[in-house]
C-alpha positions in Angstrom: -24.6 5.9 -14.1 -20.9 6.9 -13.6 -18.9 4.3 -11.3 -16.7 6.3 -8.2 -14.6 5.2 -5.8 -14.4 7.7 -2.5 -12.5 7.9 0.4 -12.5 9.6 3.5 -10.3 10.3 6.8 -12.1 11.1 9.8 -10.5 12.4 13.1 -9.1 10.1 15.3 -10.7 11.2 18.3 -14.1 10.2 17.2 -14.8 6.6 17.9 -15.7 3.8 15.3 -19.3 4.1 16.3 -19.2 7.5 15.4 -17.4 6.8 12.2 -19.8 4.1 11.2 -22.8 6.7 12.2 -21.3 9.3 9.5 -20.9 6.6 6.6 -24.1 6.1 7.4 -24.9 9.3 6.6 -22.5 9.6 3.3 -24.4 6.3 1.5 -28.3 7.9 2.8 -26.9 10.9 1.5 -25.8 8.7 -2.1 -28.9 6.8 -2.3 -31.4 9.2 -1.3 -30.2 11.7 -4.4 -30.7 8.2 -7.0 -27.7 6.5 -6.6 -25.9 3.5 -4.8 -23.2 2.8 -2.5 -21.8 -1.0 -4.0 -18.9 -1.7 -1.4 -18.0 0.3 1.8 -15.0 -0.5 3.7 -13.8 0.5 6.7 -9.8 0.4 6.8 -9.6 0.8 10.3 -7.8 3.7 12.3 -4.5 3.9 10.4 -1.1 6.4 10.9 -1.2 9.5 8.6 2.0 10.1 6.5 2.3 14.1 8.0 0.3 15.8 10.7 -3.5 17.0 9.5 -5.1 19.4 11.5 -3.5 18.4 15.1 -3.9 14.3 13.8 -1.5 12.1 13.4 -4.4 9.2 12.6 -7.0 8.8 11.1 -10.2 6.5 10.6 -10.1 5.1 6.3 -13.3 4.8 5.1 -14.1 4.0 1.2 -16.7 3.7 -0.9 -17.3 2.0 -4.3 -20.3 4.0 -5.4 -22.7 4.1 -8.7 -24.6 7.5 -8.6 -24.9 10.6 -10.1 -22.5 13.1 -10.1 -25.1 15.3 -8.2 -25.1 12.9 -5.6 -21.4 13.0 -5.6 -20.7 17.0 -5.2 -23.5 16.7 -2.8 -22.1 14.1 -0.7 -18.4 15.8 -1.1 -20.1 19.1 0.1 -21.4 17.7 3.2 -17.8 16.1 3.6 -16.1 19.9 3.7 -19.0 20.8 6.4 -18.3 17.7 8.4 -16.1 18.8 11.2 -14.9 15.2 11.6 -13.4 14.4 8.5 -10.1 16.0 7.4 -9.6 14.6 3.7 -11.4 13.2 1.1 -10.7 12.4 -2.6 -13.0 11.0 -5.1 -12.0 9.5 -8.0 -14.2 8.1 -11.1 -13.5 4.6 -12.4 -14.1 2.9 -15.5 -15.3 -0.2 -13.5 -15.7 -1.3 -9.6 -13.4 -3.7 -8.5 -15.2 -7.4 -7.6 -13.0 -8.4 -4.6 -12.1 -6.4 -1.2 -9.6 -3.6 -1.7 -5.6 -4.3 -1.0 -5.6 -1.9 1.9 -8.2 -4.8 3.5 -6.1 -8.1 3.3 -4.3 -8.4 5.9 -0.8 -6.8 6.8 0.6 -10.5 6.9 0.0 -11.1 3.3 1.6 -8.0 2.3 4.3 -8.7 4.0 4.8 -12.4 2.8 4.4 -11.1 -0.7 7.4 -8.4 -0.3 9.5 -11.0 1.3 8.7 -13.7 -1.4 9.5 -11.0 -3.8 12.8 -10.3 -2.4 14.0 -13.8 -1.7 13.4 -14.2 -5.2 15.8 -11.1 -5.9 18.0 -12.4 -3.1 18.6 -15.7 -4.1 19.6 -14.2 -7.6 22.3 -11.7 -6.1 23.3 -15.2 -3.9 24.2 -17.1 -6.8 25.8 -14.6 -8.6 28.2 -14.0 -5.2 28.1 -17.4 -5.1 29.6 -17.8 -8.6 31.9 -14.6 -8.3 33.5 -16.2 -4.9 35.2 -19.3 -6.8 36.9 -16.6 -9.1 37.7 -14.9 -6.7 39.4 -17.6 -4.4 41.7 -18.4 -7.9 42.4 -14.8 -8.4 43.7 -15.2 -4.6 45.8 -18.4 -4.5 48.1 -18.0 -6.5 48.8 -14.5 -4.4 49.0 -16.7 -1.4 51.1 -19.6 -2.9 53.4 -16.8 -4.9 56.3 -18.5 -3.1 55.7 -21.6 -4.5 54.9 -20.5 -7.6 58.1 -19.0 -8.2 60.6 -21.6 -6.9 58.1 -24.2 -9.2 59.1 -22.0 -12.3 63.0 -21.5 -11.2 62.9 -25.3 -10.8 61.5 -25.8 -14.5 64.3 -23.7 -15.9 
């Protein structure tokens, strides 16, 4: 059977009981037309990028599924009906993923990984200021010391 990957934003007036009672729903609705729900996540209720339908959050749901792609259009067709939900998108895969989804490790991680990756960038642009300031200091003293430097070479004459 074809492998999916689905996901779906539900109002966020509704409350996670609610949104766990209409996933519910979504994998009977999978399993009872022959196919299988692998992973389900719940993302938590998360800020939306632009407004949807009065919202400006929304409950993240995903599923990994293995079904039919009756079971699919029949579960996306009950998604349209469902007053709750305000977007979906389903996309096929090649293969489910084994491990939990990036959007479920935790903000933390995400954010050591960006910093790690910057400091490595960081320390790069450091040591090349680090190596342009010693040229730059030369490039300077003899401005500074131009006095000097001039009575030095009247004296050598």
């Amino acid at each position: 059977m074809p492998l999916y990957e689905s996901v779906f934003i539900a109002r966020q007036d509704i409350s996670a009981g609610q949104v766990d009672t209409l996933a519910d729903e979504m994998e009977k609705l999978i399993s009872d037309n022959g196919g299988s729900v692998a992973r389900r996540e719940y993302w938590g209720l998360r800020n939306l990028a632009y407004r949807m339908k009065k919202n400006r959050k929304g409950h993240y749901i995903m599923f990994n599924l293995d079904a039919p792609s009756e079971a699919v259009q029949e579960m996306e067709r009950n998604l349209r009906l469902h007053e709750d939900v305000l977007r979906y998108m389903t996309i096929r895969l090649e293969e489910l993923r084994a491990d939990a989804s990036p959007m479920m490790h935790g903000k933390g991680d995400r954010d050591r990984a960006d910093r790690r990756g910057r400091d490595d960038e960081e320390g790069g642009k450091e040591e090349s200021v680090a190596e342009a300031a010693p040229a730059e200091a030369t490039k300077e003293a003899p401005a500074d010391d131009a006095p000097e430097a001039t009575e030095e070479k009247e004296t050598e004459e």
